[in-house]
C-alpha positions in Angstrom: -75.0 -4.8 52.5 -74.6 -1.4 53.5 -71.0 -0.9 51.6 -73.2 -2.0 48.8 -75.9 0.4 49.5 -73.1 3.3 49.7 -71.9 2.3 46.4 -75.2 2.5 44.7 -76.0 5.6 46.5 -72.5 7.3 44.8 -73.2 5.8 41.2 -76.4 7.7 41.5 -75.4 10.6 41.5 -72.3 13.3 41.7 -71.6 16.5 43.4 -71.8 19.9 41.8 -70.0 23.0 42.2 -71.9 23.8 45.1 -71.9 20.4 46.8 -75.3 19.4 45.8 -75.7 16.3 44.7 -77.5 15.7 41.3 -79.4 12.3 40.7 -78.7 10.6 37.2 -82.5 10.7 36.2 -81.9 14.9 37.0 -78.4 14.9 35.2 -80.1 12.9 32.3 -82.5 15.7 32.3 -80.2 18.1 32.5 -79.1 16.5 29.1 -82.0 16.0 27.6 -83.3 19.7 28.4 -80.0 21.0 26.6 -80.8 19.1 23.1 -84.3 20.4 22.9 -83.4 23.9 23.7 -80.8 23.5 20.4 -77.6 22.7 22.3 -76.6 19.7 20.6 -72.7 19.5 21.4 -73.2 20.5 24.8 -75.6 18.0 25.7 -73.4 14.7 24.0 -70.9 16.5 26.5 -73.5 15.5 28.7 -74.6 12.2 28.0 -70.4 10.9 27.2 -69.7 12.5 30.8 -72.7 10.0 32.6 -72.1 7.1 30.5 -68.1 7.3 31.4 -68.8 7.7 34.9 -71.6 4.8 35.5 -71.9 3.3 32.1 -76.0 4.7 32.2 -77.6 3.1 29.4 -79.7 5.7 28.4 -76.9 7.6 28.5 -75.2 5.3 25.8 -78.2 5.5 23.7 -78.5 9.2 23.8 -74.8 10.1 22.7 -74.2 7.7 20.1 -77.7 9.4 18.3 -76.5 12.8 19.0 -72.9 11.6 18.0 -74.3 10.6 14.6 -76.6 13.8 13.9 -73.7 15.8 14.8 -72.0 14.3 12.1 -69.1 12.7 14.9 -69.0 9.2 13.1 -65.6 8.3 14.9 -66.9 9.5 18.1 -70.2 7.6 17.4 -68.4 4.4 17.0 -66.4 4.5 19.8 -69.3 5.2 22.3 -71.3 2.6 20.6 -68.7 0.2 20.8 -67.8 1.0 24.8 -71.9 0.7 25.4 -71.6 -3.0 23.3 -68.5 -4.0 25.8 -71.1 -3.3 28.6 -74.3 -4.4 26.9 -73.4 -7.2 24.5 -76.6 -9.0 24.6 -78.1 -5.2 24.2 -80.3 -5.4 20.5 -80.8 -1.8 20.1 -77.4 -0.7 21.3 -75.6 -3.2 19.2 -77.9 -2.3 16.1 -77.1 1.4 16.7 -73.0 0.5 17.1 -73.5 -1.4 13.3 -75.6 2.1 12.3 -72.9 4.0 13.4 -69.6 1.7 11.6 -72.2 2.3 8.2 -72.0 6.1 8.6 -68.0 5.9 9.9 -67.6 3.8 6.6 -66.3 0.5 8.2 -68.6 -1.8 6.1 -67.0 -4.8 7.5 -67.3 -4.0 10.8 -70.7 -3.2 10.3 -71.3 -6.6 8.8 -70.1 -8.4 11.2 -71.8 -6.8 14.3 -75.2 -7.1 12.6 -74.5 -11.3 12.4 -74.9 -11.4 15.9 -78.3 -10.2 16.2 -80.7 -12.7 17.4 -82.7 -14.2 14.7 -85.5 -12.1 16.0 -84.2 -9.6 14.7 -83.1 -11.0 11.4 -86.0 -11.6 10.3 -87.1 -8.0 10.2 -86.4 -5.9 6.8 -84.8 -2.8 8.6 -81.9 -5.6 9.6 -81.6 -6.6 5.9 -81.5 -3.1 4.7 -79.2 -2.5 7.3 -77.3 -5.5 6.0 -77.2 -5.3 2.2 -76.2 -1.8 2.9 -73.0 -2.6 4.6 -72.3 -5.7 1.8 -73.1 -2.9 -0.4 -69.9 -0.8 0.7 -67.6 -3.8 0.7 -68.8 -4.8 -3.0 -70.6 -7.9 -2.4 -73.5 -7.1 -4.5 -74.6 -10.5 -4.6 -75.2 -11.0 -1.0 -76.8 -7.2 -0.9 -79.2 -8.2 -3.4 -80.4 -11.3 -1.7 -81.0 -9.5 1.2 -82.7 -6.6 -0.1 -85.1 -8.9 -1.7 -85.7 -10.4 2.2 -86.4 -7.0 2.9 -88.8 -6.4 0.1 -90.9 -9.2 1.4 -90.7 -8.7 4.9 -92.7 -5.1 3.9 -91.6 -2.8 7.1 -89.5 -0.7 4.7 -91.5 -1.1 1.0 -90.1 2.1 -0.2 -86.5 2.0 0.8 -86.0 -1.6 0.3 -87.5 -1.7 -3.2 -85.6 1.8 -4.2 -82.4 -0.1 -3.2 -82.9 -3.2 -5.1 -84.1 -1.2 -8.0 -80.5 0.5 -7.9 -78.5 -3.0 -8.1 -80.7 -4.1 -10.7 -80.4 -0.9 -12.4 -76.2 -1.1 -11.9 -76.6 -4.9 -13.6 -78.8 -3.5 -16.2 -81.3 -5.3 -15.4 -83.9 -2.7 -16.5 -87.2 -4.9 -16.2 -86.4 -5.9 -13.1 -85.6 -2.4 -11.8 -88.6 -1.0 -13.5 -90.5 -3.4 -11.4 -88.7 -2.6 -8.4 -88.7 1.3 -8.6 -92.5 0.6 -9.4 -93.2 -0.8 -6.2 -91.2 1.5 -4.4 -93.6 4.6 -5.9 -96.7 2.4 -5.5 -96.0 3.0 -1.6 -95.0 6.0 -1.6 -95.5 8.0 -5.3 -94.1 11.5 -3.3 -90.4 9.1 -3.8 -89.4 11.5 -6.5 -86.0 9.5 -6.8 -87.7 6.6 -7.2 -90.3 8.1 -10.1 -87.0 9.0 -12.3 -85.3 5.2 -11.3 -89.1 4.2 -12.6 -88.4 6.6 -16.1 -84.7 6.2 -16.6 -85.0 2.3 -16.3 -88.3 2.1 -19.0 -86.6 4.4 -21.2 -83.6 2.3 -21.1 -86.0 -1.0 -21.9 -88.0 1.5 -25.1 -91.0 1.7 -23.1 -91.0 5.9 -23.9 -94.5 6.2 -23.6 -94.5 5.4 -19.6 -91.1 6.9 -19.5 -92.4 10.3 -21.2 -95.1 10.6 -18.6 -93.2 9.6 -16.2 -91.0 12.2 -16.9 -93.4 15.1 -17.3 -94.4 14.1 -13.7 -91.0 14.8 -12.4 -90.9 18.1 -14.3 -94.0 18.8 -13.0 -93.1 18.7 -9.1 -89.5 20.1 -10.0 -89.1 22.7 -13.0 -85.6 22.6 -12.3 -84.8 19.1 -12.3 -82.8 18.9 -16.0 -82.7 15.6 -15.8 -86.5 16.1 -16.7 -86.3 18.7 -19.1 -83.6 16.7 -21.3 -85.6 13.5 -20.9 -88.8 15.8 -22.4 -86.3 16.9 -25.5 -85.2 13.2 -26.1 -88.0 11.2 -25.8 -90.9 13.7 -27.7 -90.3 12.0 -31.1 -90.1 8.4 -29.9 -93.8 8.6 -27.9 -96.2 7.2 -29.8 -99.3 8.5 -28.6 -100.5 12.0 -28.5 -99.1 14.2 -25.0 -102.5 14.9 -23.8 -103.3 10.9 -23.5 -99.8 10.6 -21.6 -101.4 13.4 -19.0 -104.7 13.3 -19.2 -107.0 15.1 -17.7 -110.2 15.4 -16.5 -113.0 15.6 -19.7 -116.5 16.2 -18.6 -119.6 16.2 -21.2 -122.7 16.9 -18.9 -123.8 18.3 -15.9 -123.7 17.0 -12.8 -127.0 16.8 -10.8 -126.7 18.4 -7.4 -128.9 19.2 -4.4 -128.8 23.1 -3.3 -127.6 23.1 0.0 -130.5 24.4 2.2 -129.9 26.6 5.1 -131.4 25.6 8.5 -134.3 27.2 10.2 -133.2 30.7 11.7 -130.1 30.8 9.8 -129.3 34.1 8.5 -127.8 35.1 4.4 -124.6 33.2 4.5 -121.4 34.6 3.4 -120.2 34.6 -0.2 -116.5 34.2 -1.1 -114.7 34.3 -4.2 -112.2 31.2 -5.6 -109.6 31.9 -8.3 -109.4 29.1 -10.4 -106.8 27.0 -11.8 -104.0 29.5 -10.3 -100.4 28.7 -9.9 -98.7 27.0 -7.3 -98.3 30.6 -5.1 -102.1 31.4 -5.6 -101.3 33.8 -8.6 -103.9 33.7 -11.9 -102.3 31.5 -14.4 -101.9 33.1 -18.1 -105.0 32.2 -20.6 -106.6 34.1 -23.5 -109.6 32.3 -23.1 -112.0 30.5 -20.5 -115.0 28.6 -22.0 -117.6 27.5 -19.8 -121.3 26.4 -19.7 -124.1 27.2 -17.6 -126.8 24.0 -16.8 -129.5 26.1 -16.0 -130.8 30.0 -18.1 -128.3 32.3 -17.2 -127.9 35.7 -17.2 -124.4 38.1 -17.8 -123.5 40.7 -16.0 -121.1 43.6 -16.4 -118.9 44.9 -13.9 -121.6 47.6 -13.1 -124.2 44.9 -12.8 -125.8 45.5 -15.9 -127.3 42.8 -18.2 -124.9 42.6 -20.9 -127.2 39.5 -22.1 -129.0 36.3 -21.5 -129.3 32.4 -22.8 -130.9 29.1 -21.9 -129.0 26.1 -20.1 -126.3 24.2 -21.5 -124.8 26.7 -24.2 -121.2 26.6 -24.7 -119.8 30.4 -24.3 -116.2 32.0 -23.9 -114.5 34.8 -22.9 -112.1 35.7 -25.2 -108.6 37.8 -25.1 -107.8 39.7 -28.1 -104.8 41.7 -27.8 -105.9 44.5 -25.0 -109.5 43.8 -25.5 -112.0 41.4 -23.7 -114.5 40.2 -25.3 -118.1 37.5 -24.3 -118.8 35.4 -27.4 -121.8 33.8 -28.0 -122.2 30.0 -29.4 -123.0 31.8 -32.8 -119.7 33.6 -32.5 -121.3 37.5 -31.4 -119.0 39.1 -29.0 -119.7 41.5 -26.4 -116.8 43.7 -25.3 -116.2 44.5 -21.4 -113.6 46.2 -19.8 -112.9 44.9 -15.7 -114.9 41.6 -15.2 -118.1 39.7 -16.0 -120.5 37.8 -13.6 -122.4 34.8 -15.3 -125.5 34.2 -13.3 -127.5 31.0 -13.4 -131.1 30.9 -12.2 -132.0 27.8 -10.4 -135.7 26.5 -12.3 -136.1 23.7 -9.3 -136.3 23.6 -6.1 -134.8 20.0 -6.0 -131.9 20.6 -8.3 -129.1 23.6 -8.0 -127.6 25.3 -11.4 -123.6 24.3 -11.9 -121.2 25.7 -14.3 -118.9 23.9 -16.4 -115.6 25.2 -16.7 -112.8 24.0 -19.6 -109.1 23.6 -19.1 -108.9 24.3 -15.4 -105.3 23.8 -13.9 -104.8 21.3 -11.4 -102.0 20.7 -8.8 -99.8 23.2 -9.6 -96.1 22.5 -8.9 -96.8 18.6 -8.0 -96.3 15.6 -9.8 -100.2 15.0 -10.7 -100.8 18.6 -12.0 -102.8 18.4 -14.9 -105.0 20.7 -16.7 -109.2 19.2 -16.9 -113.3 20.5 -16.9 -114.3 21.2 -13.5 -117.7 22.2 -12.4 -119.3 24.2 -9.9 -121.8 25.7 -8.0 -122.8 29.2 -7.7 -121.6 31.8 -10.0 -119.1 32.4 -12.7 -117.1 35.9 -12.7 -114.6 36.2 -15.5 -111.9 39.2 -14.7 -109.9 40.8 -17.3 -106.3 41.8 -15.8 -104.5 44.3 -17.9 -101.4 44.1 -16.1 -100.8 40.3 -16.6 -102.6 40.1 -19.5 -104.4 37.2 -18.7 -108.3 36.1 -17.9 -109.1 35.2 -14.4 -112.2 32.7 -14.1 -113.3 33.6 -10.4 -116.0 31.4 -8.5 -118.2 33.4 -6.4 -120.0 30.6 -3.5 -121.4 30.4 -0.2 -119.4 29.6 2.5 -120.8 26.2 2.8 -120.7 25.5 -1.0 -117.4 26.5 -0.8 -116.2 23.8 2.1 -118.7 21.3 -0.3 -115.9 21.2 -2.9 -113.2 21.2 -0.5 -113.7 18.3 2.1 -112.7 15.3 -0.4 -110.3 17.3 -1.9 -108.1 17.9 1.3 -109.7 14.5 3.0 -110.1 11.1 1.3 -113.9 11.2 1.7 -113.7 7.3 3.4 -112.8 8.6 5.9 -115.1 8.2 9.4 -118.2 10.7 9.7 -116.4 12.1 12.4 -113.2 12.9 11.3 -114.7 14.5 7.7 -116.8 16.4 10.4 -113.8 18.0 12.0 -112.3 18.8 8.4 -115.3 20.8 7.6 -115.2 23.0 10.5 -111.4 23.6 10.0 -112.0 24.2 6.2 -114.7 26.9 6.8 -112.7 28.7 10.1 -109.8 28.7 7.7 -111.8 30.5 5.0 -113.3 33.0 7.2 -109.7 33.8 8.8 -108.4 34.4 5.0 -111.0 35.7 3.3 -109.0 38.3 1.1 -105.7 36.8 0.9 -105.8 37.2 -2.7 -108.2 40.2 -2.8 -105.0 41.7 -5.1 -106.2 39.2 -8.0 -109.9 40.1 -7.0 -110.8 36.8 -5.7 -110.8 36.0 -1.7 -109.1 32.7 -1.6 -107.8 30.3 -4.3 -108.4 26.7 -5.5 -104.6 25.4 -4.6 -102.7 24.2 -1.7 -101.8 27.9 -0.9 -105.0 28.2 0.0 -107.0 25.0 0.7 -107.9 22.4 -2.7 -111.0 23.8 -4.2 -112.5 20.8 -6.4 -115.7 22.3 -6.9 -118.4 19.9 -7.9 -116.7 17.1 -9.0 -115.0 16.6 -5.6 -118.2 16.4 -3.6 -118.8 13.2 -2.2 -122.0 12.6 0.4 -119.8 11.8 3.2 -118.8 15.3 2.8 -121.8 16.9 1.8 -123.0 15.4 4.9 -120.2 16.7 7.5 -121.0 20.2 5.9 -124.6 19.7 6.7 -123.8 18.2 10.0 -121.8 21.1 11.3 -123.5 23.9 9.2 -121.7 27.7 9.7 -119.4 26.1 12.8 -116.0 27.4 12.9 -113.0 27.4 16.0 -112.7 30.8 17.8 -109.9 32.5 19.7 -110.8 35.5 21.6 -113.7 36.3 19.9 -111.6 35.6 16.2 -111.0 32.4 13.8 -108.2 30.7 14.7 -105.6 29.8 12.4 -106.7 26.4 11.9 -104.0 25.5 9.9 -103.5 21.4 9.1 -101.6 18.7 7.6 -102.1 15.2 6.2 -100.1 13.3 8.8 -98.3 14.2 11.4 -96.5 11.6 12.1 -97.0 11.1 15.6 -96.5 14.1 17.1 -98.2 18.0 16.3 -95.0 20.5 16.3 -96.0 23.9 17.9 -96.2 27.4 15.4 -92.9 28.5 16.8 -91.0 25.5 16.1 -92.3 25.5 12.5 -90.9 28.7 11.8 -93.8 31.0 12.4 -95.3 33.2 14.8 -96.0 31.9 18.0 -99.5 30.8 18.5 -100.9 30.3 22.3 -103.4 27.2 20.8 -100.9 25.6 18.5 -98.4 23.7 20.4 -97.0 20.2 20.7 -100.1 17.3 21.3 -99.3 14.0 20.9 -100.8 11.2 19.0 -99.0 8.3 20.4 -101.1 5.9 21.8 -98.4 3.9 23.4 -95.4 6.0 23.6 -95.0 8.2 26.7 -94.0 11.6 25.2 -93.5 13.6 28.6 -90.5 10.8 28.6 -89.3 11.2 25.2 -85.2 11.4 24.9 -83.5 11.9 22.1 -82.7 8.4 20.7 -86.3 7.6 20.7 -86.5 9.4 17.7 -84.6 6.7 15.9 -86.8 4.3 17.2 -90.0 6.1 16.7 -89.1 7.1 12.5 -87.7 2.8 12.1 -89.7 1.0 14.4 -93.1 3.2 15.0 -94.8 2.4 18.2 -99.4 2.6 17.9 -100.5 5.9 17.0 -103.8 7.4 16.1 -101.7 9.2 13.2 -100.7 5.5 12.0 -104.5 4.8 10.7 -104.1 3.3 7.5 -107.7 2.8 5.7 -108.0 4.7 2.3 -104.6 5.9 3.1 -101.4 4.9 2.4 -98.7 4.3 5.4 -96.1 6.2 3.4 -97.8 9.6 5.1 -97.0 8.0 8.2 -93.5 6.5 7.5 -91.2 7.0 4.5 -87.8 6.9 3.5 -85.9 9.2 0.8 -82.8 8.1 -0.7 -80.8 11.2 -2.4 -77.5 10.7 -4.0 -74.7 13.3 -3.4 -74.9 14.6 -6.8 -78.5 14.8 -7.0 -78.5 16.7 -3.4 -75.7 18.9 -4.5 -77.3 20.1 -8.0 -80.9 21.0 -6.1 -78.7 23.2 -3.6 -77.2 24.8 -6.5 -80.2 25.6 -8.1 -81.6 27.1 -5.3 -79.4 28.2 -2.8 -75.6 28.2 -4.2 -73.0 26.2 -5.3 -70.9 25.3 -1.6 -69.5 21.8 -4.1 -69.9 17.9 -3.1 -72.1 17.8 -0.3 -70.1 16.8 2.6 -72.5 16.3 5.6 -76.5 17.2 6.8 -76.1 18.1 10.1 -79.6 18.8 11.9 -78.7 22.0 14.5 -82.4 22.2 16.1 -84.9 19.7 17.0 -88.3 20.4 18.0 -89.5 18.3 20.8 -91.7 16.9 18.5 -89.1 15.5 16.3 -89.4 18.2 13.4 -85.4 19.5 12.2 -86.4 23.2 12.6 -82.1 24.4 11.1 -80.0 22.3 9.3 -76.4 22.7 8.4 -75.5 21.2 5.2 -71.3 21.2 4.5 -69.7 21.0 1.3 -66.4 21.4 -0.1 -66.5 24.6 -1.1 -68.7 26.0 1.7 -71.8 25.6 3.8 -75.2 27.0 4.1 -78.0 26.5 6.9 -81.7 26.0 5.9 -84.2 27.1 8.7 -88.0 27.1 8.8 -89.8 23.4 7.8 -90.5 24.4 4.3 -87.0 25.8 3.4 -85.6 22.5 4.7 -88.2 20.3 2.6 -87.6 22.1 -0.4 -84.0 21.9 -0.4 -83.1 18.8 0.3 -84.7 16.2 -2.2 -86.0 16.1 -5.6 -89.3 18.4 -5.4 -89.9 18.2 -1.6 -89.5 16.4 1.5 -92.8 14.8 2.6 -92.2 16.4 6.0 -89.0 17.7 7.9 -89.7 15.1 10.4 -86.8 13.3 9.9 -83.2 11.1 10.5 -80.9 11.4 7.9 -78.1 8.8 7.9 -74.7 9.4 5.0 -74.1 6.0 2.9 -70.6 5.1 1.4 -69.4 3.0 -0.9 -65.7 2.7 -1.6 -64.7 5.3 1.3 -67.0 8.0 -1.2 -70.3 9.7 -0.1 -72.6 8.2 -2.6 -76.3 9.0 -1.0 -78.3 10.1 2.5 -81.2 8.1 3.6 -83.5 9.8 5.3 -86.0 7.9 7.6 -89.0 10.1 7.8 -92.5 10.3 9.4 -95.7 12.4 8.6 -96.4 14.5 5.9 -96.7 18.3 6.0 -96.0 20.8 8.5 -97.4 19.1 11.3 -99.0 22.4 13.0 -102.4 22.1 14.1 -104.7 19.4 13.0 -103.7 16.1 11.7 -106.1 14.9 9.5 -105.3 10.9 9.2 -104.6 11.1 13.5 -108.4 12.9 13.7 -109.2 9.7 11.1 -107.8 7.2 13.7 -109.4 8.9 16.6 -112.7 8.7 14.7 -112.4 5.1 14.1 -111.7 4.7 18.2 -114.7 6.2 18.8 -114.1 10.2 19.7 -116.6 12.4 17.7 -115.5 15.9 16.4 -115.6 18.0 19.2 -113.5 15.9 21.3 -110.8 15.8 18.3 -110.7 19.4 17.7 -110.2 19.8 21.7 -107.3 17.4 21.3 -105.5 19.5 18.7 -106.6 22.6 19.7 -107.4 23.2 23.2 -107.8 26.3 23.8 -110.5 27.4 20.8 -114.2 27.4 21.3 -116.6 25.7 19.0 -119.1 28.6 17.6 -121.2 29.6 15.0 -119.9 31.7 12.1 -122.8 33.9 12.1 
């Protein structure tokens, strides 16, 4: 017993250089500490050195991931395959030994090791996608396609499963049945961009060229240099049969909207006013337009830049402002114009104390640079101001609000309004701290803020809701303060588990945002790296995983990108470094975000660093997130496409919207949530 005790004692641990001993939970440690402070190679040194000497299975697990990132396939399989000798009944390190004969190209192998899962496991769809992939690379298509459709109806992976079958059907020519695939594929997930021109190549190929058409001006629409896209435009315009505006339509809005005036509570003093561009460009810059046609609900007057009455008219006229070569001109419904130089104000007078003026607004500009942007009427409150700008030659229509009118139009538009009470009540204080803190970013244009994602999504009227109007109401002039300032109250959709902190994003560092955790059942003081595999395929409970009025795909997704298509973006954007060899993730955050990426090819190499950079570079229009895995698939011993298993969707600084919606749904009210993802701001009043 006590030569067995000795021998235990030894296999826990190892002298150092100074005869110390270290345990193996401090030499895994050790490890681990070396990954997340972006030592990659060093710590698989690490983890291959503990798993030779006592065969640790952590150990294991932790060097054949790193093995794999690192883009070490050959090393990856034979650590995966010494951990399988040790472990054979071991599920998770014999699915990571088939994972890592996939990336090595050994289909076969792959095959075969996946067969002796436990039926447990085979009935799950990441096995069959696992599967069909390896019967993919060894050309039974066949047997790939049957289990691709078990993976389809198992539903864990709706997205990859369905893009996947869509491409066998699509290589059969099978184009209904691909169409129908790639369809289900977007209806999970429609940010799938890969998918979306599957969905348009495979309904042009069966005639269908009205779908395909708009289908196509979607993926032009989230990526202006996808030519793909733009050739698809040329080809199919004379085929559609319907006009181009019915293929995108827009919003069309004939009347007014009623609307309550939002009334200020007892004590509160003049609130602030703040300008909106509207219908701007995807960086917040005016958008070019000769003309901006709008109409008032209630009398209005107009105003010159000197605040002079330029003239007056009753409710619900139809005016414009007009561009005429270098001359900007107010025209009446009769047709009389009124010249001004610099800007106009349109000022509506409220006749009821019930009832608050709005001003319509035609041809606004929506979603700039994604793959819903289209141009509609909009309404809002407050005032109009119309700005002529000589130097872009363009009108500006500007809307001038209160702060709270302003958050109004916002909450539905950056939070589905079914959301809980208490969740839409933490969006509103976020939306009017982040207004505050910006006020002016744009002052250049001469409005404050603008009506994109650059800024925060203005909808103006039409995206009120009263769940909103309500949170607005309930936290009236609240905002988050930092030292006696607004904090950066930056958010995201989804964030996929896990909040990554300022620094690790890219940006300054930022004492209150830091890593927090939404895990409910995950210990993330424990995290290793491997878990990161399991987290992205096999997510454990998290607040962030709430899934009413929102689809899971914020929470999980998968991107499949061929080599071509991957190569032809990084040409278009960065430079041409030839077939894309390998995507090898050189920093981790702790919170799972790939903060630099290497990405090979056979003419060169370039890194990507910051979040954005990598989103925007590695997929048609954008990565969801740059939370991710990213696994190489072969077929024939050739790099055909990377799979990347993803989680979240934004940034993931700051406040997670659909985790504040789960927390809501638990029972935490607003305050507590806004502690949780920022604890060290103070709830206060604006004023």
């Amino acid at each position: 017993m006590k030569r067995l005790a000795g021998i235990l004692l030894f296999l826990l641990s190892v002298p150092n250089a100074f005869g110390a001993a270290y345990t193996v939970p401090e030499r895994l440690q050790e490890a681990a500490d070396l990954y997340f402070n972006h030592k990659p190679n060093e710590a698989l040194e690490k983890y291959v050195e503990l798993s030779k000497e006592n065969g640790n299975r952590t150990a294991f697990l932790n060097a054949i991931f790193i093995a794999m990132e690192q883009n070490k396939p050959k090393e990856a399989v034979d650590i995966a395959l010494a951990a399988n000798r040790l472990y054979s009944q071991d599920d998770e390190i014999m699915e990571m030994a088939a994972e890592a004969l996939l990336a090595d190209g050994q289909y076969a192998a792959a095959e075969r090791l996946l067969s002796f899962l436990p039926e447990s496991n085979q009935t799950a769809g990441f096995f069959h996608i696992n599967l069909a992939r390896a019967q993919l690379g060894i050309g039974e298509k066949k047997l790939a396609k049957y289990n691709l459709k078990r993976a389809v109806k198992a539903g864990s992976h709706p997205g990859l499963s369905n893009f996947l079958l869509g491409q066998v059907y699509e290589e059969e020519k099978d184009f209904k049945h691909a169409a129908t695939a790639y369809k289900q594929a977007l209806d999970y997930d429609h940010q799938f961009i890969e998918a979306r021109l599957g969905y348009a190549r495979t309904l042009e190929a069966s005639r269908q060229y009205n779908e395909a058409y708009r289908q196509y001006k979607m993926i032009f629409a989230a990526d202006k240099k996808n030519t793909k896209a733009q050739a698809a435009l040329v080809r199919l315009k004379p085929k559609i049969t319907k006009p181009e505006k019915e293929l995108a339509p827009g919003i069309s809005v004939a009347e007014h909207t009623p609307v309550l005036p939002l009334i200020l509570p007892p004590g509160q003093e003049e609130p602030v006013e703040i300008k909106i561009g509207l219908g701007v460009t995807q960086n917040g810059k005016p958008s070019p337009r000769n003309q901006v046609v709008f109409s008032p609900s209630h009398p209005f007057s107009v105003l010159n830049a000197n605040g002079k009455l330029i003239t007056s008219a009753s409710g619900g006229e139809t005016w414009s402002a007009v561009l005429e070569g270098k001359q900007a001109y107010l025209v009446s419904p009769k047709g009389k114009k009124f010249p001004f130089s610099k800007h106009i104000t349109v000022v509506p007078a409220a006749d009821s104390p019930t009832q608050a003026p709005t001003i319509l607004v035609k041809n606004i500009l929506s979603g700039a640079g994604m793959s819903w942007a289209n141009i509609g009427d909009k309404e809002y409150r407050g005032e109009l101001q119309i700005i002529h700008n000589p130097s872009l030659r363009t009108l500006v229509p500007v809307n001038k609000v209160t702060l709270d009118e302003y958050v109004q139009g916002i909450i539905a538009s950056e939070m589905p309004a079914g959301f809980p009470p208490q969740a839409l009540n933490a969006q509103a204080v976020l939306a009017r701290t982040y207004a505050l803190k910006h006020i002016g970013k744009h002052k250049a244009y001469g409005y404050d803020l603008c009506d994109t994602q650059n800024c925060q999504v203005y909808g103006g009227v039409l995206a009120e809701t009263p769940a909103g109007n309500a949170a607005v109401e309930e936290t009236f002039g609240q905002v988050l303060i930092y030292h006696n300032k607004p904090i950066e109250s930056v958010f995201s959709a989804n964030c996929g588990g896990a909040t990554q902190s300022a620094k690790d994003a890219g940006w300054n560092e930022t004492p209150y945002l830091n890593t927090v955790s939404d895990y409910q059942e995950f210990d993330f003081e424990k995290l290793e790296p491997y878990h990161f595999k399991k987290l992205l395929q096999y997510p454990p409970a998290a607040y962030s995983k709430y899934d009413k009025h929102v689809s899971l795909a914020a929470f999980r997704w998968a991107r499949v990108v061929s080599e071509p298509e991957l190569r032809q973006v990084i040409k278009n954007q960065k430079k041409d470094i030839g077939q894309i060899t390998a995507l090898i993730p050189l920093q981790r955050s702790r919170a799972g975000y790939v903060t630099q990426l290497l990405v090979k090819g056979t003419k060169g190499s370039i890194t990507l660093n910051k979040e954005n950079v990598i989103r925007n570079n590695l997929s048609l229009g954008m990565l969801r997130s740059s939370y991710f895995i990213v696994q190489p698939n072969y077929e024939n011993r050739q790099l055909k496409y990377f799979v990347f298993y993803g989680g979240g969707w934004g940034h993931g600084v700051g406040f997670c919207q659909t985790g504040a919606a789960g927390r809501a749904d638990a029972g935490q009210d607003y305050k507590t949530i806004l502690e949780h993802y920022f604890p060290l701001a103070q709830l206060q009043n604006a004023q």
